[in-house]
Chimera marker file (.cmm) of the C-alpha trace (Angstrom):
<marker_set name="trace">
<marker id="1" x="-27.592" y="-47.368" z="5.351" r="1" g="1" b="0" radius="0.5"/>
<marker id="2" x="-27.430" y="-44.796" z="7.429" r="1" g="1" b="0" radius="0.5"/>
<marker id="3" x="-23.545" y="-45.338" z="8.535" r="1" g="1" b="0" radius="0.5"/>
<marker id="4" x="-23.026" y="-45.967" z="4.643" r="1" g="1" b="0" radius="0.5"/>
<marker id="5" x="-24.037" y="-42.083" z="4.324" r="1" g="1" b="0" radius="0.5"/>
<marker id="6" x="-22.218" y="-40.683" z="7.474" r="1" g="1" b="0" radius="0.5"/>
<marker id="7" x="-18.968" y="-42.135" z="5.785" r="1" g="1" b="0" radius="0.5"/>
<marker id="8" x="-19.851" y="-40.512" z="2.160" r="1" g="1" b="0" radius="0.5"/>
<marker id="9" x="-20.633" y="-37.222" z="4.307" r="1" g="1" b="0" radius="0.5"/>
<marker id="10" x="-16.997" y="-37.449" z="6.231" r="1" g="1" b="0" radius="0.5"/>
<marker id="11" x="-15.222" y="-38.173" z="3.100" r="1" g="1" b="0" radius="0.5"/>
<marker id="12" x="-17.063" y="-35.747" z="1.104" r="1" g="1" b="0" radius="0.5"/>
<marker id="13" x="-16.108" y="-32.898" z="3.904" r="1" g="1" b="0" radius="0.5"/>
<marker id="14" x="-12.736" y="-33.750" z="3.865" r="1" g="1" b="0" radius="0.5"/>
<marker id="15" x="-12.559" y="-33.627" z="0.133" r="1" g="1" b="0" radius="0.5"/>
<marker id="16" x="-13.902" y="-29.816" z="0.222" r="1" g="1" b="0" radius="0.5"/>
<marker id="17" x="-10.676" y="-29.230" z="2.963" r="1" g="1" b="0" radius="0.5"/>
<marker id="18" x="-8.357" y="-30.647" z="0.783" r="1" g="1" b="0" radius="0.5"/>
<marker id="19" x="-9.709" y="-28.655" z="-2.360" r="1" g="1" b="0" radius="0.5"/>
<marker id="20" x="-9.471" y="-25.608" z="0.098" r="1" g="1" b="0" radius="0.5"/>
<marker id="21" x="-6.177" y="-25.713" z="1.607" r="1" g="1" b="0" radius="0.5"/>
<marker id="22" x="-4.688" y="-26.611" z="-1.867" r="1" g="1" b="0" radius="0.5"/>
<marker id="23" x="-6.398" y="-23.210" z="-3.534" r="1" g="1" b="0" radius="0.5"/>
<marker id="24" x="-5.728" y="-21.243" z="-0.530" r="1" g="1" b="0" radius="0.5"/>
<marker id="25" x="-1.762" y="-22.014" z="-1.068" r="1" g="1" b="0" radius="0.5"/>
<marker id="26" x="-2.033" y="-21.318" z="-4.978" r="1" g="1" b="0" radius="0.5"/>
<marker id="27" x="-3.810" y="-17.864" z="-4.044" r="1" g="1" b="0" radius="0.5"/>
<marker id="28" x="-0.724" y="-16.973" z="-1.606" r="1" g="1" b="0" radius="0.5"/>
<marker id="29" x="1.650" y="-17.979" z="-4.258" r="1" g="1" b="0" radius="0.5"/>
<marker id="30" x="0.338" y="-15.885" z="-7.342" r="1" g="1" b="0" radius="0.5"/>
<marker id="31" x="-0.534" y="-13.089" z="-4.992" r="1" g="1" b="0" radius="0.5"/>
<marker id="32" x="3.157" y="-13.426" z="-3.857" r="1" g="1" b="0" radius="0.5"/>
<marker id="33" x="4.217" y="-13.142" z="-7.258" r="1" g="1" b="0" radius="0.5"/>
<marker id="34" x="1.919" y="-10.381" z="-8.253" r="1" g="1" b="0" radius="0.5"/>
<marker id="35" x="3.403" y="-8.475" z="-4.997" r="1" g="1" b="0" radius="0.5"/>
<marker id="36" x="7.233" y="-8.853" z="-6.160" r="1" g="1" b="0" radius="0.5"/>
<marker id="37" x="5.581" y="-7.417" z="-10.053" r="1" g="1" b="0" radius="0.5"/>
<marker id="38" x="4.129" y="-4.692" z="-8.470" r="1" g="1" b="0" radius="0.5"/>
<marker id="39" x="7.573" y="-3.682" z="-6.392" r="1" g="1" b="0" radius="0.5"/>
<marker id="40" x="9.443" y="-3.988" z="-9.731" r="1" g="1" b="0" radius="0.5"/>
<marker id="41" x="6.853" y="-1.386" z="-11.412" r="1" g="1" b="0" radius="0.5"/>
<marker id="42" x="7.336" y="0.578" z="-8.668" r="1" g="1" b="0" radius="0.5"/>
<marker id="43" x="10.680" y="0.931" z="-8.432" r="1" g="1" b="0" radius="0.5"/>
<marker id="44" x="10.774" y="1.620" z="-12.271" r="1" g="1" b="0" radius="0.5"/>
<marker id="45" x="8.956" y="4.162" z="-11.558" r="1" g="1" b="0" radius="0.5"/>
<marker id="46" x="10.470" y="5.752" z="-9.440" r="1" g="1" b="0" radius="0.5"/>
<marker id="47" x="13.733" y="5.227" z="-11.523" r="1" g="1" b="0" radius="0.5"/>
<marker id="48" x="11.885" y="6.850" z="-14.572" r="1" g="1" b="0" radius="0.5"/>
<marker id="49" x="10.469" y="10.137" z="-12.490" r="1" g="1" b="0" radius="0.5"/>
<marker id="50" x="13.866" y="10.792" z="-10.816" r="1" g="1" b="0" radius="0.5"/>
<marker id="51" x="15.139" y="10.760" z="-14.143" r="1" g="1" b="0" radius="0.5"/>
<marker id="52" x="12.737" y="13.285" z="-15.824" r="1" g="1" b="0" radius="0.5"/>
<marker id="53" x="12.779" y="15.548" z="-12.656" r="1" g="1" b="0" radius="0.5"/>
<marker id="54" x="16.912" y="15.376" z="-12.908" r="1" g="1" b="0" radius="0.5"/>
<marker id="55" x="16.409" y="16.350" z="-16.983" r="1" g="1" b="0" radius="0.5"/>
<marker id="56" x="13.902" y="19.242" z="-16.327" r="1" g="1" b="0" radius="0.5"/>
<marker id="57" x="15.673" y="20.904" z="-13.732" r="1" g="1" b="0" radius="0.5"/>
<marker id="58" x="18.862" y="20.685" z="-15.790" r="1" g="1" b="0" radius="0.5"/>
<marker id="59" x="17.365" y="21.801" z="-18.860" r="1" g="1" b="0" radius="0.5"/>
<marker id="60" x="16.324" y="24.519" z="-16.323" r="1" g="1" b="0" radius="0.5"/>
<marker id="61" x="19.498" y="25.325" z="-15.124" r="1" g="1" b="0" radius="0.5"/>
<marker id="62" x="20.761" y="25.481" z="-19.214" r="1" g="1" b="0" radius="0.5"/>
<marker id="63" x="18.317" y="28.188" z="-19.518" r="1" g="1" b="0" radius="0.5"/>
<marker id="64" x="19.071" y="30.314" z="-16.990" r="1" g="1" b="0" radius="0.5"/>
<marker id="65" x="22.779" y="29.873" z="-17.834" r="1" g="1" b="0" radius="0.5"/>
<marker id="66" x="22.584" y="31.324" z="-21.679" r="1" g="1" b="0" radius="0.5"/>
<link id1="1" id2="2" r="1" g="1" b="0" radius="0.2"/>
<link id1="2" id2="3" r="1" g="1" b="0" radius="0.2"/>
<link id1="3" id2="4" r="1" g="1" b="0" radius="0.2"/>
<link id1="4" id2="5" r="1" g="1" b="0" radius="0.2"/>
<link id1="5" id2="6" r="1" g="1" b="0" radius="0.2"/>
<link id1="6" id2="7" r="1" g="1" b="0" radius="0.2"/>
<link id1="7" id2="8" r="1" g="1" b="0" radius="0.2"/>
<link id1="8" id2="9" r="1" g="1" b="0" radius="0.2"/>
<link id1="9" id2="10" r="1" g="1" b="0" radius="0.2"/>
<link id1="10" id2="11" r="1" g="1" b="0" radius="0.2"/>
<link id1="11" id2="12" r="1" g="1" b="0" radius="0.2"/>
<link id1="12" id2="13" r="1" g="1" b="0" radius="0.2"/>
<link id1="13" id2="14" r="1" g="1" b="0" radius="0.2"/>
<link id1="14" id2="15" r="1" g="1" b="0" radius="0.2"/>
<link id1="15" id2="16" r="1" g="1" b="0" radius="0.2"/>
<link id1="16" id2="17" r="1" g="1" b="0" radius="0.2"/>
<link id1="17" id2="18" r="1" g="1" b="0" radius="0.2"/>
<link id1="18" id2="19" r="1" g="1" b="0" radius="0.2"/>
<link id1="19" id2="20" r="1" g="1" b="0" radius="0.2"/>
<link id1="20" id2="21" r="1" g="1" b="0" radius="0.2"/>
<link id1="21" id2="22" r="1" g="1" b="0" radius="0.2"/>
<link id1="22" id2="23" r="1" g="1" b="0" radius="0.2"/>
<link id1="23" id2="24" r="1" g="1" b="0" radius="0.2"/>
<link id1="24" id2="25" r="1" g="1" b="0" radius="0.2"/>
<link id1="25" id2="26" r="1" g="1" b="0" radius="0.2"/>
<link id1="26" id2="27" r="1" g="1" b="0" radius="0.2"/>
<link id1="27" id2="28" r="1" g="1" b="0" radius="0.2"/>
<link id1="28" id2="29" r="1" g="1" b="0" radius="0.2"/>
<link id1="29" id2="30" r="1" g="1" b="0" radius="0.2"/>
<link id1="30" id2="31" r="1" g="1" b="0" radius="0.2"/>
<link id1="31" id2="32" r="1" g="1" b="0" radius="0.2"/>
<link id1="32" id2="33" r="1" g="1" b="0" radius="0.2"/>
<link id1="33" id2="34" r="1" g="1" b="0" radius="0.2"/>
<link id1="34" id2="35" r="1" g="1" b="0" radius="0.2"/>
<link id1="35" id2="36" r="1" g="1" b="0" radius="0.2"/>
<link id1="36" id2="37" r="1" g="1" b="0" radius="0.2"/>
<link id1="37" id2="38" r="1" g="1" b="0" radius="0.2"/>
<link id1="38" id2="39" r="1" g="1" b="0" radius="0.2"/>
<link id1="39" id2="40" r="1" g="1" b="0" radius="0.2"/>
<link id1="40" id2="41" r="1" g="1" b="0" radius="0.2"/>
<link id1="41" id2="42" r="1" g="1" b="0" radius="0.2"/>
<link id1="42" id2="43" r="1" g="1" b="0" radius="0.2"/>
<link id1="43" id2="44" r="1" g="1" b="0" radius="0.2"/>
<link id1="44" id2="45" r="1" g="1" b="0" radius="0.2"/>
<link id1="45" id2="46" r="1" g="1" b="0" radius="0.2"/>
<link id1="46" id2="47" r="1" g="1" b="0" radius="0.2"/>
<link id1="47" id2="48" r="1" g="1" b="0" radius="0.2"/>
<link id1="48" id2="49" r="1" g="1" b="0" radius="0.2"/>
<link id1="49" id2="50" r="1" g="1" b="0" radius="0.2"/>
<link id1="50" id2="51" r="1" g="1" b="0" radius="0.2"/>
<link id1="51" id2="52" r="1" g="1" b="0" radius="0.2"/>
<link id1="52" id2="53" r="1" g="1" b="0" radius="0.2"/>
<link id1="53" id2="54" r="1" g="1" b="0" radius="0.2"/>
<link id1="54" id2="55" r="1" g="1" b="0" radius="0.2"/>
<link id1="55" id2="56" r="1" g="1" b="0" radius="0.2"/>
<link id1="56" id2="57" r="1" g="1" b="0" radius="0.2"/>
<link id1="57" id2="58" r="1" g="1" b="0" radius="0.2"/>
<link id1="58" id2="59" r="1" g="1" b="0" radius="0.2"/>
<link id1="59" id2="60" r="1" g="1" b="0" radius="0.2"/>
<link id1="60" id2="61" r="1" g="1" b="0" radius="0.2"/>
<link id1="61" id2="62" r="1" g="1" b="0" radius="0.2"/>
<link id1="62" id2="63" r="1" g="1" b="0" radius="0.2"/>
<link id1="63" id2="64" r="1" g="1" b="0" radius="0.2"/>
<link id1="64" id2="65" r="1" g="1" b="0" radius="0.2"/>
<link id1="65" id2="66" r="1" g="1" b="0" radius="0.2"/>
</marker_set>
């Protein structure tokens, strides 16, 4: 009985490694995905400020100018 339980034990530990190495890839992945999202906001972004800052000083400059 008690070799019966050792072998339930084993598989049941190597079970909870399997379940583990499987989440721990489908964690990298999303946060691999969130990662490329977030460099795509930023960059946006950054697209979108350079833009404004390019607009104010040239509405600047059109001020001065009249």
């Amino acid at each position: 009985m008690s070799n019966n339980m050792e072998k339930r034990i084993e598989k049941i530990e190597l079970d909870i490694k399997e379940i583990k190495d499987n989440h721990l890839s489908h964690i990298e992945e999303d946060m691999a995905v969130v990662k490329t999202n977030q460099q795509w906001l930023m960059k946006f972004f950054w697209i979108v400020a350079t833009a404004s800052v390019a607009g104010l000083i040239t509405g600047i400059i059109n001020l001065m100018i009249k």
